[in-house]
Backbone bond lengths (Angstrom), bond angles and torsions (degrees), N, CA, C in turn:
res aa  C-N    CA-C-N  psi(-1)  N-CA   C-N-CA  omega(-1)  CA-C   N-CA-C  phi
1 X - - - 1.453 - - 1.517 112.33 -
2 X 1.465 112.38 -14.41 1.202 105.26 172.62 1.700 120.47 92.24
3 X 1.246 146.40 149.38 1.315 135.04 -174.79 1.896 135.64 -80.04
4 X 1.208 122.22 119.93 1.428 97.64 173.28 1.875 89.52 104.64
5 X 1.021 123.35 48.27 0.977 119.22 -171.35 1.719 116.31 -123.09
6 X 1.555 127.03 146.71 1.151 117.71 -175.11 1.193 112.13 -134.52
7 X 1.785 105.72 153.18 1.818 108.31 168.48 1.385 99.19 -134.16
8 X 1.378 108.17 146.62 1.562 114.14 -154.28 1.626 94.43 -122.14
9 X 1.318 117.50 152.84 1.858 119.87 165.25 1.494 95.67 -126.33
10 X 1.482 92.66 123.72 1.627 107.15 -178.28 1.624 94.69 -99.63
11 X 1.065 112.61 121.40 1.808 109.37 153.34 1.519 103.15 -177.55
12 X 1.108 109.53 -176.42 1.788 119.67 -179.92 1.226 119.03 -139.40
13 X 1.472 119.34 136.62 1.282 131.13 -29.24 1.703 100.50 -50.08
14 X 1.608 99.94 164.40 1.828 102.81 167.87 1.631 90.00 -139.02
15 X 1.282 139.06 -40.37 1.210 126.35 -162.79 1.417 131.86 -23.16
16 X 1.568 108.23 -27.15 1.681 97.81 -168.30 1.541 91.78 -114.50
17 X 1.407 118.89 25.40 1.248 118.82 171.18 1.476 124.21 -58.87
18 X 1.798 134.11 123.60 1.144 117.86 -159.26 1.599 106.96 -98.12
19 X 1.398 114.10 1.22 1.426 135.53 149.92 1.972 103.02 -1.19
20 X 1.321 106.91 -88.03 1.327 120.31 -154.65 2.094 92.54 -52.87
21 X 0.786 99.45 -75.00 2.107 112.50 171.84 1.435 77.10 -3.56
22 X 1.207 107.79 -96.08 1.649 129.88 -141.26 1.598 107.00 -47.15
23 X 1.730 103.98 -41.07 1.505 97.38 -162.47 1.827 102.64 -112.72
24 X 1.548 118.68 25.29 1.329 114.64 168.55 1.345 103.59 -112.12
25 X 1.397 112.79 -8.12 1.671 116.02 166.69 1.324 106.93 -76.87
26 X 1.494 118.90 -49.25 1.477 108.06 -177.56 1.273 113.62 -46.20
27 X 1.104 121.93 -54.21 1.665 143.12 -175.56 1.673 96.31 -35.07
28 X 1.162 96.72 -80.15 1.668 115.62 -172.56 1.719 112.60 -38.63
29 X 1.781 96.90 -38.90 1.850 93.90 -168.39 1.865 92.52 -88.85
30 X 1.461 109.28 -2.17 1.592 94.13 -165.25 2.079 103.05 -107.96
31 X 1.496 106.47 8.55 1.265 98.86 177.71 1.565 109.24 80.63
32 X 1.315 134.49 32.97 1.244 118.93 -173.49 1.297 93.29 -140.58
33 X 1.591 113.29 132.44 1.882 128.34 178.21 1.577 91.95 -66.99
34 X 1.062 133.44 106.11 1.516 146.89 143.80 1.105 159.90 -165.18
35 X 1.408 134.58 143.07 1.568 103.61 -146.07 1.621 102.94 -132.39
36 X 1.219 123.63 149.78 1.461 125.08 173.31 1.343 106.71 -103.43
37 X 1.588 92.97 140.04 1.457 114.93 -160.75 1.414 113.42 -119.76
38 X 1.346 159.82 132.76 1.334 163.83 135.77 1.386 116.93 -42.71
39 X 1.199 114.51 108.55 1.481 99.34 168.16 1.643 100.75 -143.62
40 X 1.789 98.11 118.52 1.739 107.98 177.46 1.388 111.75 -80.78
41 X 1.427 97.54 112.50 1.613 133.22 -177.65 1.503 112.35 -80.84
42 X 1.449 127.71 100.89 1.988 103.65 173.87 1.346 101.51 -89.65
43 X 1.043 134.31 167.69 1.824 129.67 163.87 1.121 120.66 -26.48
44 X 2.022 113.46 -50.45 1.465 94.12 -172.13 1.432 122.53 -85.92
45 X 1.829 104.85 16.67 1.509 112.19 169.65 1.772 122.12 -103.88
46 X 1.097 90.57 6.48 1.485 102.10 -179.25 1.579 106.03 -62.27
47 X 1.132 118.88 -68.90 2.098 110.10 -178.08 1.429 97.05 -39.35
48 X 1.533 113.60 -63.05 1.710 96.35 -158.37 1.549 111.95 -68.19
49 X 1.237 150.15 0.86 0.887 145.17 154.12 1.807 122.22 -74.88
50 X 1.175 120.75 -52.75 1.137 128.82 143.08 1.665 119.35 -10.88
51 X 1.459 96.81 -55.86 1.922 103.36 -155.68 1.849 88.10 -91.44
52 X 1.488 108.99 -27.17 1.693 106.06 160.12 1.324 98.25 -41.51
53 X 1.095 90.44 -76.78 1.798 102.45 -166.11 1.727 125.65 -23.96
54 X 1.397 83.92 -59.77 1.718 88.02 168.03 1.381 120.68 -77.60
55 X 1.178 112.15 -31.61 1.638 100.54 -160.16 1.679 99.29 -89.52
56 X 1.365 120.94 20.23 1.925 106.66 -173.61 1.854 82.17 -145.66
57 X 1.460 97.27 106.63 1.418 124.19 156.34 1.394 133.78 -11.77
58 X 1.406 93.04 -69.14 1.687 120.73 154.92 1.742 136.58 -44.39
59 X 1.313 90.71 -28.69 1.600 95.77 169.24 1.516 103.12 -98.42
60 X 1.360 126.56 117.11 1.330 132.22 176.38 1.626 129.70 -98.36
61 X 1.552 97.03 14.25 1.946 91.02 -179.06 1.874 77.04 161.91
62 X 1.200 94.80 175.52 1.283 131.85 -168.41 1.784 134.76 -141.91
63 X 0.657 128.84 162.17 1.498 133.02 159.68 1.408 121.43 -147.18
64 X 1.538 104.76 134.85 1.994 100.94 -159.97 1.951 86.42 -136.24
65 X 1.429 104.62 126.66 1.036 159.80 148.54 1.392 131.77 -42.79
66 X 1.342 151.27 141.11 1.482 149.05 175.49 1.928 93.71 -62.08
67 X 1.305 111.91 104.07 1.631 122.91 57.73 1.348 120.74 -124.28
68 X 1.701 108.29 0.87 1.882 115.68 -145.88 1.635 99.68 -120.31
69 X 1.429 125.24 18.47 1.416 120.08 173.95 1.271 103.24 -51.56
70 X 1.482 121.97 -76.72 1.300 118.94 -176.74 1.531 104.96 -68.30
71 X 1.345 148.40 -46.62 1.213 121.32 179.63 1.519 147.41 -52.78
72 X 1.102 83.97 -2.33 1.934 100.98 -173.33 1.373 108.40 -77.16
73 X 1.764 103.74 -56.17 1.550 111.30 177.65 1.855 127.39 -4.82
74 X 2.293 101.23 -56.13 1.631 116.11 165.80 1.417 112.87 -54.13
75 X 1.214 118.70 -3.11 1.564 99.53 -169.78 1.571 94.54 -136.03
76 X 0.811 136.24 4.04 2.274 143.17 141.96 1.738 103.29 -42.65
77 X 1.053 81.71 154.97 1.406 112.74 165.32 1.671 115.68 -90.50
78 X 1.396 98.46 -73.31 1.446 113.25 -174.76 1.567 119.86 -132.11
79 X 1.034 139.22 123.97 1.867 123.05 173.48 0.965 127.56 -113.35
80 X 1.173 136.74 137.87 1.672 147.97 165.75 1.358 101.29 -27.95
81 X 0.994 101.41 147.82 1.663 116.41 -166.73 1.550 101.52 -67.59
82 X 1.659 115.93 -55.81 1.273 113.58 174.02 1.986 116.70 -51.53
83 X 1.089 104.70 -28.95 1.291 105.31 -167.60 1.871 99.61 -66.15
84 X 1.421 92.34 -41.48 1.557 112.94 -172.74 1.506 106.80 -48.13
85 X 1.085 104.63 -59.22 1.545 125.70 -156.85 2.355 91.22 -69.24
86 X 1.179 98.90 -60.64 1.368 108.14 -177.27 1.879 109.99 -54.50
87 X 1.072 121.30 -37.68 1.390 121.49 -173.49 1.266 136.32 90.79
88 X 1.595 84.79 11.11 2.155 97.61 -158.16 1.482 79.03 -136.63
89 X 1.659 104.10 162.22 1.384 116.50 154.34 1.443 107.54 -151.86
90 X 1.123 127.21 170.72 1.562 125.94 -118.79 1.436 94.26 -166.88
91 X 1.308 108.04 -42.03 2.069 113.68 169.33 1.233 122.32 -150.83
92 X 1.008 107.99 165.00 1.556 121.73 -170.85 1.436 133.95 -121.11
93 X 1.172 150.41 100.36 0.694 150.52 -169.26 2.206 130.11 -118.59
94 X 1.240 106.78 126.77 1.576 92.83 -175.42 1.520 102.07 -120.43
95 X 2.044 92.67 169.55 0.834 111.06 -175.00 1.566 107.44 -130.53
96 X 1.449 123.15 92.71 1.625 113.77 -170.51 1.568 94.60 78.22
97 X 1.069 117.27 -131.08 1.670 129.41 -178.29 1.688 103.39 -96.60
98 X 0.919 144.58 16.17 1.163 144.07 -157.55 1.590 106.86 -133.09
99 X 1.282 109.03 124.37 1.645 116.40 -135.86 2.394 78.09 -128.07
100 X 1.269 112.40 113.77 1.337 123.92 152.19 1.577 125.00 -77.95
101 X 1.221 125.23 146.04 1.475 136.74 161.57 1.900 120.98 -91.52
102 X 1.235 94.47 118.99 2.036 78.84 173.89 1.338 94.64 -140.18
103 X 1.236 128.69 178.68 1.280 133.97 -157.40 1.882 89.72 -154.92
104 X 1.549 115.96 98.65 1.430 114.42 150.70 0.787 135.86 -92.26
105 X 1.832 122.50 5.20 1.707 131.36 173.87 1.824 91.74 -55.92
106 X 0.775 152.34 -32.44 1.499 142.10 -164.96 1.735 100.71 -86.43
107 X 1.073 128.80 -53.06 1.332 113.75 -178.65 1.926 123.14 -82.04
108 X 1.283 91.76 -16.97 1.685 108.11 163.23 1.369 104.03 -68.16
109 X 1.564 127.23 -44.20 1.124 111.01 -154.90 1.309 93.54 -82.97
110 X 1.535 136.01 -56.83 1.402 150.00 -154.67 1.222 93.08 -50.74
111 X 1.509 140.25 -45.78 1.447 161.82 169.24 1.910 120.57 -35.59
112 X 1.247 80.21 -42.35 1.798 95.25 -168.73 1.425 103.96 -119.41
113 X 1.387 125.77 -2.13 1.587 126.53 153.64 1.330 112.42 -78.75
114 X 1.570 117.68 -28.86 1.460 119.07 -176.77 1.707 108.44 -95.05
115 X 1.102 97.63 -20.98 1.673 103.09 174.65 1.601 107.07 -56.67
116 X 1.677 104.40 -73.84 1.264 114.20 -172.34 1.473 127.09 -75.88
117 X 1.215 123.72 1.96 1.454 145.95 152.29 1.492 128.31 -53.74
118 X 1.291 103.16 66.10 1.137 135.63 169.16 1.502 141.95 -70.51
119 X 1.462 83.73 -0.42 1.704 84.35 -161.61 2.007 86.88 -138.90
120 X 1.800 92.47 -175.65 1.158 87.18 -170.92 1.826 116.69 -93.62
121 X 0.736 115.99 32.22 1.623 136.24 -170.56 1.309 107.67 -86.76
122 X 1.562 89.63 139.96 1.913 106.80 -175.97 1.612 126.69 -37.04
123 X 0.983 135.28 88.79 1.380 130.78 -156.26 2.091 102.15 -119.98
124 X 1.550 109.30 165.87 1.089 70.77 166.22 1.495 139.29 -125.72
125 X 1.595 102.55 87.49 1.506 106.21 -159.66 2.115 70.75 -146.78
126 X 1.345 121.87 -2.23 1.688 115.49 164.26 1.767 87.45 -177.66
127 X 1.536 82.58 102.28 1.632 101.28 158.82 1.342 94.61 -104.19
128 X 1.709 107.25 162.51 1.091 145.50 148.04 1.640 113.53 -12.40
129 X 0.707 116.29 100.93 1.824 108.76 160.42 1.107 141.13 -44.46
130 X 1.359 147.90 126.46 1.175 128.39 -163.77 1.797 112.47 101.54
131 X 1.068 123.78 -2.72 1.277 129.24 158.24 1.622 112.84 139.61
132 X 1.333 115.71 42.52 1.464 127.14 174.63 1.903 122.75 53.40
133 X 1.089 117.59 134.06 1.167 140.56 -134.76 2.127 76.94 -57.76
134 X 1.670 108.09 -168.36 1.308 123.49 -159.56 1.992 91.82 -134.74
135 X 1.221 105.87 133.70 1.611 84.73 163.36 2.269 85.79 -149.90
136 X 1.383 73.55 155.97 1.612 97.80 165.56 1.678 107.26 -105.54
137 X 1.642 98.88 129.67 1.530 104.12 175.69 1.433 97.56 -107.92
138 X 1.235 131.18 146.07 1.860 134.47 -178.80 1.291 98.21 -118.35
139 X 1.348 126.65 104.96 1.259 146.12 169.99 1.685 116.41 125.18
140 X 1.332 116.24 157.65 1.435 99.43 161.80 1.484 112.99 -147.78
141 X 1.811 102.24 59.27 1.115 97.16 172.89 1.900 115.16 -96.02
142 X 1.210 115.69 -143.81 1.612 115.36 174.59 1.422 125.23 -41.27
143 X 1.534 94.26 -43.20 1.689 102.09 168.66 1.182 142.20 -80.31
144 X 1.333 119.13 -16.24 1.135 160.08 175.98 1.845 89.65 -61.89
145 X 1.656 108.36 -88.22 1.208 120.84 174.30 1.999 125.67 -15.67
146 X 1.654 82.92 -53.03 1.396 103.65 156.19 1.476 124.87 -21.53
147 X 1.530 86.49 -102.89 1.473 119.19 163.55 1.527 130.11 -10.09
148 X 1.242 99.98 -53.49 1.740 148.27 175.99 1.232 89.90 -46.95
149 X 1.640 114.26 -86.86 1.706 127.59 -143.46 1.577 82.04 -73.01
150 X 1.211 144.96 -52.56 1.504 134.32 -162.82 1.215 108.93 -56.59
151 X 1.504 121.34 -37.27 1.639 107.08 -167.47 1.882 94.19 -106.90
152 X 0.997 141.95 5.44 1.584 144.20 -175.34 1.966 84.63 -69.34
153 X 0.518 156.18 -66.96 1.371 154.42 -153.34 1.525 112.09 -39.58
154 X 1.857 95.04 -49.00 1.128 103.07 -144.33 1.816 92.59 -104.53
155 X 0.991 118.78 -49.06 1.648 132.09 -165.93 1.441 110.21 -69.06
156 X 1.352 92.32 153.93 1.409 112.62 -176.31 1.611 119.05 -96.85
157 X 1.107 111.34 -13.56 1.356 111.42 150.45 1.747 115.40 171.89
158 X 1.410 106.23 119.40 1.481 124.59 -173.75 1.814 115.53 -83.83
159 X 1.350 113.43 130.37 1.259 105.76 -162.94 1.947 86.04 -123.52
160 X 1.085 100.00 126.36 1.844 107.30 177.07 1.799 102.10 -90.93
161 X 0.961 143.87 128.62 1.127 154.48 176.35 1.574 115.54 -112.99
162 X 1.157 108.72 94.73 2.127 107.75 161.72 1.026 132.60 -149.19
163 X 0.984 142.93 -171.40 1.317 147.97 -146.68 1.384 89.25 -108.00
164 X 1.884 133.14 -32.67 1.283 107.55 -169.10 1.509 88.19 -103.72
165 X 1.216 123.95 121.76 1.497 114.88 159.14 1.960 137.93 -48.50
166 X 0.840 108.64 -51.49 1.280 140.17 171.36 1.370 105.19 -57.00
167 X 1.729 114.85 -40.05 2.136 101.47 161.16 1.352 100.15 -79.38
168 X 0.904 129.03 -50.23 1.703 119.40 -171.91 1.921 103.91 -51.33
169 X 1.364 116.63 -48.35 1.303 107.29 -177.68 1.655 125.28 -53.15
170 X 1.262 97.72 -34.75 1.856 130.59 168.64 1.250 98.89 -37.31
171 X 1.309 90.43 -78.23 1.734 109.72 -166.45 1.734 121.23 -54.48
172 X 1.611 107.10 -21.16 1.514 108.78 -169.57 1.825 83.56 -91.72
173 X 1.553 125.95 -30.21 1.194 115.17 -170.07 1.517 123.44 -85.05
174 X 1.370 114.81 -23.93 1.300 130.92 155.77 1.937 117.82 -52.80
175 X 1.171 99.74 -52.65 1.219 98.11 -176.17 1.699 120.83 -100.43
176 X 1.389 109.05 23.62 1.473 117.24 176.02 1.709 120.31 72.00
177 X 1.304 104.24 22.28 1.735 97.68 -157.91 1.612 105.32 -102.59
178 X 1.487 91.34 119.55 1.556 119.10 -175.07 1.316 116.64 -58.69
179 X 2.066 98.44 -68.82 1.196 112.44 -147.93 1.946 98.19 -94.58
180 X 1.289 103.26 112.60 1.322 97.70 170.20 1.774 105.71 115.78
181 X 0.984 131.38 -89.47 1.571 130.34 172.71 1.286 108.60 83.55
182 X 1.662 125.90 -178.96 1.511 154.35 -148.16 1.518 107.05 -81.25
183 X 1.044 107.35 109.52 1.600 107.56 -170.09 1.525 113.40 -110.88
184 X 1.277 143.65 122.48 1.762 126.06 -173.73 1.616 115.40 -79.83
185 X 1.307 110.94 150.40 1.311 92.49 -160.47 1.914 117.36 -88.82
186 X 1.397 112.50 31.94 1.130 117.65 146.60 1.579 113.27 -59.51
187 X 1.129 139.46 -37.47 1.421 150.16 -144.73 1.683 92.33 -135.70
188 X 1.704 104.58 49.11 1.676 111.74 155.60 1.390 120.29 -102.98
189 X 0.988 128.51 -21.86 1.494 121.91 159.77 1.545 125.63 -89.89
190 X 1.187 109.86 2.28 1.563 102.71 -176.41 1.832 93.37 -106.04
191 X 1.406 92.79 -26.75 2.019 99.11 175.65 1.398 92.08 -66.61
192 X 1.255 129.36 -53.17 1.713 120.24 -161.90 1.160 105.79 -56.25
193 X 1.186 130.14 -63.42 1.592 160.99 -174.24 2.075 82.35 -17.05
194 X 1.254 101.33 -72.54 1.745 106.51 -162.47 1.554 107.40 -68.97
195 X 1.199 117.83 22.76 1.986 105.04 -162.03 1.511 94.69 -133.13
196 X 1.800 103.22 155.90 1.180 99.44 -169.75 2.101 112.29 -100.87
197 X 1.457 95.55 -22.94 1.505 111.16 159.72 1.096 113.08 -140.29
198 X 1.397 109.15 142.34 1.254 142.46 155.62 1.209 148.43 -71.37
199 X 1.684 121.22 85.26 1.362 101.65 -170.42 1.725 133.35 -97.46
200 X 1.446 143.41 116.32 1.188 126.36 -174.05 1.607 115.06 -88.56
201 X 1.639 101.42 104.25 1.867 111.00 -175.49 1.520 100.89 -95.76
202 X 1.070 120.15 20.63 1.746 121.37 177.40 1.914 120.93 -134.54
203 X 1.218 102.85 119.07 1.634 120.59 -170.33 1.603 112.00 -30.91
204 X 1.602 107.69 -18.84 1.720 119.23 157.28 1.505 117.76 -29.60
205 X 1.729 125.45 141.72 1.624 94.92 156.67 1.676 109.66 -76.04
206 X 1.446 93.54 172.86 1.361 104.96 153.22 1.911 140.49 -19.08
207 X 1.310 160.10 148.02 1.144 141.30 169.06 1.787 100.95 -76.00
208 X 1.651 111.03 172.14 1.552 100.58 -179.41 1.044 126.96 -70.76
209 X 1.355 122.67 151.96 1.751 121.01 -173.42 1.613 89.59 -55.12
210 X 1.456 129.45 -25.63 1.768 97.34 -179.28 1.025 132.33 -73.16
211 X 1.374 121.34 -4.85 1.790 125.96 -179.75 1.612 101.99 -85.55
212 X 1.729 117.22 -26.55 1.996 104.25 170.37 1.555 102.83 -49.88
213 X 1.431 91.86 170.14 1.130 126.71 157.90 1.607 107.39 -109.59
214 X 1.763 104.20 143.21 1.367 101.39 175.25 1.672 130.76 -66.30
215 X 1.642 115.56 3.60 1.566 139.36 169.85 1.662 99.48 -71.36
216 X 1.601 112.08 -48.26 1.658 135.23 -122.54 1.862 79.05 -69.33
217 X 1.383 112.41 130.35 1.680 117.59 132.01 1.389 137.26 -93.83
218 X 1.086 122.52 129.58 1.499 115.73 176.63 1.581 101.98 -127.81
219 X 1.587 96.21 158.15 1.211 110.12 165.40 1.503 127.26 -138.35
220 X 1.723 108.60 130.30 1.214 87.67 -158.37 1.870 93.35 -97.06
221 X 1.574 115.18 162.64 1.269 109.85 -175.01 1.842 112.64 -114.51
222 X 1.447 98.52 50.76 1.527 108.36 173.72 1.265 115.82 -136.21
223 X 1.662 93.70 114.49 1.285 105.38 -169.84 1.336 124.71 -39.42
224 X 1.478 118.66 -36.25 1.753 132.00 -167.26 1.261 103.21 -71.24
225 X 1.432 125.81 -25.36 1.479 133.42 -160.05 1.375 124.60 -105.01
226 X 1.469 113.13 -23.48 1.290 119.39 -174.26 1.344 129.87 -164.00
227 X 1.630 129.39 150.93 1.086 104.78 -156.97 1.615 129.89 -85.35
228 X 1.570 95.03 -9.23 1.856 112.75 162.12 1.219 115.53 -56.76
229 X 1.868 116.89 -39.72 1.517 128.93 -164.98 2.020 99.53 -62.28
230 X 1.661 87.41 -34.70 1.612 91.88 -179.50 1.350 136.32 -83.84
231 X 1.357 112.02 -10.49 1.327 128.72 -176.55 1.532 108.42 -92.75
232 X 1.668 107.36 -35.40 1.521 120.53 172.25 2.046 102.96 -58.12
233 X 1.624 108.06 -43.84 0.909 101.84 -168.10 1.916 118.70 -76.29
234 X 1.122 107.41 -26.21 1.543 114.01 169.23 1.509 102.69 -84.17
235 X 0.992 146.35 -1.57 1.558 130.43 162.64 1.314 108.99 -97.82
236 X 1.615 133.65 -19.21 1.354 103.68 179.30 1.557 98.92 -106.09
237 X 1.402 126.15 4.70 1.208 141.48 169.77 1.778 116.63 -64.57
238 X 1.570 99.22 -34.01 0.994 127.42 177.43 1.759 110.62 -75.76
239 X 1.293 127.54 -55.61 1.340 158.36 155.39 1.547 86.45 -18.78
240 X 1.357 119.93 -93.26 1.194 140.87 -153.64 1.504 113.49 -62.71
241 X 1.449 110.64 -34.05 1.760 112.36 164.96 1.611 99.84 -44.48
242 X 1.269 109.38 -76.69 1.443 121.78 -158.48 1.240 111.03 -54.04
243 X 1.701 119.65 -31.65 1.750 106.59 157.18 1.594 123.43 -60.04
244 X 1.319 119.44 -12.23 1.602 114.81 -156.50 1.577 68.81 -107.26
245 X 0.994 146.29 -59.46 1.846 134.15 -128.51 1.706 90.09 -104.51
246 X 1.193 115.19 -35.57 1.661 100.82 -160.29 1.557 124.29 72.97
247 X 1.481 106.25 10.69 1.572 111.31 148.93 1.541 118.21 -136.94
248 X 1.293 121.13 -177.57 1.299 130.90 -156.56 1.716 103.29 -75.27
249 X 1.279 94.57 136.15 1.623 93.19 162.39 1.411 127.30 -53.40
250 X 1.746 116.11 148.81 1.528 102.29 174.44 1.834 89.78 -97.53
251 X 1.161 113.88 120.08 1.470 117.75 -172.63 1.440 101.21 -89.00
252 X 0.811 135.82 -38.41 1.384 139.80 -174.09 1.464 105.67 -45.36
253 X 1.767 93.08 -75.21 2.088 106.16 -172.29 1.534 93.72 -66.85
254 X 1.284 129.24 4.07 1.706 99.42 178.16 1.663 94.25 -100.49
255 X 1.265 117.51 -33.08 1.475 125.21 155.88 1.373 116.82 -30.69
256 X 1.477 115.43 -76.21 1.642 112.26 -175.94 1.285 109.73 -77.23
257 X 1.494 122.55 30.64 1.677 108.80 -164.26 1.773 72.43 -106.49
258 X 1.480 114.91 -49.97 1.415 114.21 -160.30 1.359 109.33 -66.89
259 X 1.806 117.71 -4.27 1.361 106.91 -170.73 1.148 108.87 -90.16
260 X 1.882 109.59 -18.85 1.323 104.65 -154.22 1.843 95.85 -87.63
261 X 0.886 86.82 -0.63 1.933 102.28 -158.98 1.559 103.98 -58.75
262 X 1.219 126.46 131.69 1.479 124.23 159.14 1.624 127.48 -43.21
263 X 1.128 161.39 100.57 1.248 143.95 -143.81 1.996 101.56 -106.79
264 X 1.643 100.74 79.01 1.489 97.81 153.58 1.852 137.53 18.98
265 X 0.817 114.40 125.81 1.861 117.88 -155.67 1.954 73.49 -90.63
């Protein structure tokens, strides 16, 4: 990759992002001059960061953050089919001036649901019988989308829950989803009530432990908050090294980098 080199995470807020920890250790244990960088992006800074992006040599890939998953897509070149199909992208990567889309929230997540899956609950490597387990996703932004395409395979019916109706409707129509559909989030505890996991894809906390059920799994997907949010975040963290470098993650030191890490108020 050459010396003096950078990868930047555009989104807003990013500051207490534990991003940089995880992936300037990899760097360091893997022999490669490079450094991860923060840079808080609002919408109307998204092009000029972008055209950073391309036009300075030295920065070799990216990672983008809530608010610009789906907004970035207008300003790509080309995207991974999964990225395509999902609607979000999640990293960045170039070639010369020519800037790719990929989306590793799906293999991070599939990664750190099976990691922390501990128990005997509907997952999806053994759903439910009878037409595959039920989950509620809470939000339907980039991650959400995510979330979505990883478990659509397996589930028997996915219910998107938000405050904007009309993204959740997007999102069930973009990604083909039959069983279950766009729910407003007046109608979040009576949606939870029927599902067998729970996922939280929005910077919200959690609903109260009194609306689970003692079956119910959830996962929340923030890194600061939980320990799924963190395992999601070192596996697609992991994902995304190996697109920018073209070798294998050191999973381990990006592992103990996040343990040793202070975890943000």
């Amino acid at each position: 990759m050459g010396a003096v080199n950078y990868i930047l995470l555009f989104g807003n807020p990013v500051s207490r992002s534990l991003s940089p920890v995880m992936q300037n250790a990899a760097f360091a244990a893997s022999g490669i001059d490079c450094r991860y960088e923060l840079r808080e992006v609002d919408a109307g800074g998204l092009p000029g960061a972008i055209a950073e992006l391309r036009g300075d040599e030295r920065i070799v890939g990216a990672n983008v953050t809530i608010p610009h998953k789906e907004a970035v897509i207008a300003f790509l070149d080309d995207l991974d089919p999964q990225a395509a199909r999902i609607g979000a992208v999640n990293t960045i990567s170039r070639q010369g001036a020519r800037l790719t889309g990929w989306n590793t929230d799906v293999v991070g997540f599939l990664r750190a649901l099976a990691e922390v899956d501990t128990s005997n609950s509907p997952s999806p490597s053994g759903g439910r019988q009878g037409g595959g387990y039920r989950v509620a996703i809470i939000g339907a932004g980039g991650a959400a989308r995510a979330v979505a395409a990883a478990l659509q395979p397996a589930a028997g019916e996915i219910w998107i829950i938000a405050r904007n109706l009309e993204q959740a409707r997007r999102l069930c129509t973009d990604l083909g989803i039959d069983r279950g559909g766009p729910v407003d989030l007046t109608r979040l505890r009576e949606t939870m009530a029927r599902v067998d996991l729970v996922v939280n894809a929005t910077p919200a906390d959690l609903p109260p432990a009194a609306w689970l059920k003692p079956d119910q799994r959830t996962f929340d997907l923030r890194s600061r908050r939980s320990v799924e949010g963190r395992a999601m975040l070192l596996h697609q963290g992991a994902a995304s090294f190996e697109i920018w470098t073209g070798r294998p993650a050191p999973i381990d030191v990006m592992r103990a980098a996040l343990d040793r890490a202070p975890v943000p108020a």
